[in-house]
N, C-alpha and C positions, 0 to 999 in steps of 0.2 A: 504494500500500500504506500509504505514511502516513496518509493519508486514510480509509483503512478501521481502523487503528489507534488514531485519536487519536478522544478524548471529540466530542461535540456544542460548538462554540469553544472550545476547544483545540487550533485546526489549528495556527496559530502557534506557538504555544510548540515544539509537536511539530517543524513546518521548522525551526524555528532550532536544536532540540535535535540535529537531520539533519546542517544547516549544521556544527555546531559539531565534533561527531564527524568529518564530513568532515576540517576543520580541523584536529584534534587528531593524526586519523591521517599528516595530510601530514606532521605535526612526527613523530608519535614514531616510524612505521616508518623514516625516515631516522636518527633517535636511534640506535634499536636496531640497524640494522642494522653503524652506525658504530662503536656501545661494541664489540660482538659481534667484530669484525672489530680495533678497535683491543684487545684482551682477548686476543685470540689471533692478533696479529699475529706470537707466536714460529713458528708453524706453515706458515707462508706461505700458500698459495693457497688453504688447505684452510679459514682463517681465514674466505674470504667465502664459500665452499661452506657454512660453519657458520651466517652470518650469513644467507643467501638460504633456509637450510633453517626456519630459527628464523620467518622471513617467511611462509614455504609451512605453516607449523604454525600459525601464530596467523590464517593465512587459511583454514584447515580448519576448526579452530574455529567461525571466527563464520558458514563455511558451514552448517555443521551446527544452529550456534544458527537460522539462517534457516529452514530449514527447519522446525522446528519450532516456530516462529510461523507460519510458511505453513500448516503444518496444523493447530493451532489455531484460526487464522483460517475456514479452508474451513469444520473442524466444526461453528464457533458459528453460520457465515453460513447453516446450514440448520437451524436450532432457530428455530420460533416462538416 
């Protein structure tokens, strides 16, 4: 999909811009998940319920964004 995405040599920039988000999320979903949980540590269990839920919503999200690059993609892939 990157490769149907990215310009004519552009692929590069596009992997490493993949790589890097990969990256980014390893760091910040353990962030958020930590602040979220240390934030409402008064609450107890219900702290990392809040923090796994906040996870489960910002993965909805960027499914939903996929998605519509997915169809995007299909529409332009059949225009002459």
């Amino acid at each position: 999909m990157i490769i149907e995405l990215s310009p004519e040599g552009h692929e590069g920039q596009f992997f490493g811009l993949f790589s890097m988000s990969g990256r980014l999320s390893a760091v910040l979903g353990p962030f958020i998940y930590g602040t979220i949980t240390w934030v409402f540590s008064d609450y107890g269990p219900l702290a990392s319920r809040m923090a796994i839920l906040s996870l489960f919503v910002m993965a909805l999200i960027a499914f939903i964004l996929h998605f519509r690059v997915i169809k995007e993609v299909d529409k332009n892939k059949f225009e002459l």
